[in-house]
C-alpha positions in Angstrom: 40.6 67.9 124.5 40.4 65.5 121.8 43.6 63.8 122.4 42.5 62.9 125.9 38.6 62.1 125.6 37.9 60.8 122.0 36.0 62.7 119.2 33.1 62.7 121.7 34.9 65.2 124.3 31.8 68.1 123.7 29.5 65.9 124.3 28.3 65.4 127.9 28.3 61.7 129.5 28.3 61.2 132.5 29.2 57.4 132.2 32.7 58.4 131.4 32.9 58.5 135.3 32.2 54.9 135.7 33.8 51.6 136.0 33.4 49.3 133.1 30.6 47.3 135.0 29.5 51.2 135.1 28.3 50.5 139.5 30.4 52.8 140.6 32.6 55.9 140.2 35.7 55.4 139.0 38.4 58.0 139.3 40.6 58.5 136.4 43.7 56.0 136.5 46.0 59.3 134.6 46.1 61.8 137.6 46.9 64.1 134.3 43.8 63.4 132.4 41.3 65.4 135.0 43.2 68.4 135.7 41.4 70.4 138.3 43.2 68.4 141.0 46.6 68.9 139.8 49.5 65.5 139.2 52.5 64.2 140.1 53.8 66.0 143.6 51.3 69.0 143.8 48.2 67.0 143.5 45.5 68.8 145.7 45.4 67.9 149.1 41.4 68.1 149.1 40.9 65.3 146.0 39.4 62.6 148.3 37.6 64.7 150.4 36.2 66.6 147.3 35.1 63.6 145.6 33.6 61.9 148.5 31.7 65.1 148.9 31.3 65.1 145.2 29.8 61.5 145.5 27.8 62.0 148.9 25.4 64.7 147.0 25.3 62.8 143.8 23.4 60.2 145.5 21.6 62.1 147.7 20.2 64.2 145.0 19.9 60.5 142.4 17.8 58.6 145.1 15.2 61.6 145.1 15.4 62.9 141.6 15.3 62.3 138.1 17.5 64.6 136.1 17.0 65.7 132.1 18.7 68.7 130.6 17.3 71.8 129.6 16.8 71.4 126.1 19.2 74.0 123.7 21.3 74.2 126.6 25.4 75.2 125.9 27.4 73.0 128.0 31.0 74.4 128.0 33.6 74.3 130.6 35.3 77.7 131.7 39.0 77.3 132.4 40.3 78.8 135.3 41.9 77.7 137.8 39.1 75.6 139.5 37.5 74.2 136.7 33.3 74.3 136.5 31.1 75.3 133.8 30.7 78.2 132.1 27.1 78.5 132.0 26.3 76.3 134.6 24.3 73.2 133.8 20.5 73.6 133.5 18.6 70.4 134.5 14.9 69.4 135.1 14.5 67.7 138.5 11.7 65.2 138.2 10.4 63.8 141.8 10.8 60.0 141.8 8.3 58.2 143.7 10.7 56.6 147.5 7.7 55.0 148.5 
């Protein structure tokens, strides 16, 4: 949507996610403008546990791996009425050196 996330709504970035010193999440301020949770008095009961979760594998997967997309890959969201992707999203893992 356009109207909500700017001419560069098809293109995928993650940093839209983060605070403007961009070192940490940041959860939208418009409980309307991510709508797989829901606004107003029906907001999911799970939100906070699902982005906790959300965050807790993010990093666990970011400390051990560097991520690149598949090249040619279509990234397009399938609406329903848990929002994920339609066609998944297709990522090299790259070890990264903990030691």
């Amino acid at each position: 949507m356009k109207s909500i996330w700017g001419e560069d709504c098809q293109e995928f970035k993650p940093e839209r996610w983060l605070s403007p010193d961009e070192d940490r999440f940041d959860s939208p301020k418009d409980g309307y403008k991510f709508v797989a949770f829901n606004a107003g008095p029906r907001t999911c009961l799970g939100k906070d546990l699902a982005y906790l979760q959300m965050k807790s594998v993010a990093s666990a997967v970011l400390l051990r791996y560097r991520l690149s997309l598949v090249p040619g890959h279509c990234i397009e969201q399938k609406m329903s009425l848990t929002l994920f992707m339609k066609n998944g999203l297709r990522v090299f893992l790259h070890p990264r050196n903990l030691a």
